[in-house]
N, C-alpha and C positions, 0 to 999 in steps of 0.2 A: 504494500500500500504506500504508494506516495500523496503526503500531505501537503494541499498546495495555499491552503490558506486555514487561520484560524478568527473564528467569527464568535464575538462578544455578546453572548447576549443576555437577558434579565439574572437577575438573581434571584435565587429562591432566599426569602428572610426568614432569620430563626429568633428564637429569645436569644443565644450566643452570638451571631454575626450572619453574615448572610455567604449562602452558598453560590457557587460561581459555576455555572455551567460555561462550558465552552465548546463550542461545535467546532470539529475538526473535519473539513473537506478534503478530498482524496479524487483521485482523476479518474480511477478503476470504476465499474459498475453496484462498487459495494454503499450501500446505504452510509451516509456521513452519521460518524457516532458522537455522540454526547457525552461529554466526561466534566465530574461533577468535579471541583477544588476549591476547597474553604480557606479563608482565613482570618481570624482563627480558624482553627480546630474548630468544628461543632460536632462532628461525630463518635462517641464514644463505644460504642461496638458496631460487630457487623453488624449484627440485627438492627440497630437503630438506621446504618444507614442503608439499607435494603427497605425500610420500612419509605425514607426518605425519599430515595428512589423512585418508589413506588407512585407518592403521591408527586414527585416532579413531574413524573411522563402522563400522571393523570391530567395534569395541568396543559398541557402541550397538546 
């Protein structure tokens, strides 16, 4: 996968800080994926942030 651009977009807000999604474009046929980066820290186990996850992509 070649990454040809990355694109800023809303953040998710938490009571800690607010989540930073970041779409990352690729040239191949693969779906551009989402990858979540905080900072702070706001996630404190998997579970929390699978659960976070969850309601990101509901939002979307």
């Amino acid at each position: 996968m070649k990454i040809v651009a990355i694109e800023d977009v809303e953040g998710l807000e938490t009571p800690e800080g607010i989540i930073k999604p970041l779409l990352f474009k690729n040239l191949s046929d693969e779906p551009a994926r989402l990858l979540c980066v905080s900072a702070p820290p706001v996630v404190k186990s998997a579970e929390e942030f699978k659960e976070l996850l969850k309601s990101f992509q509901k939002e979307r």
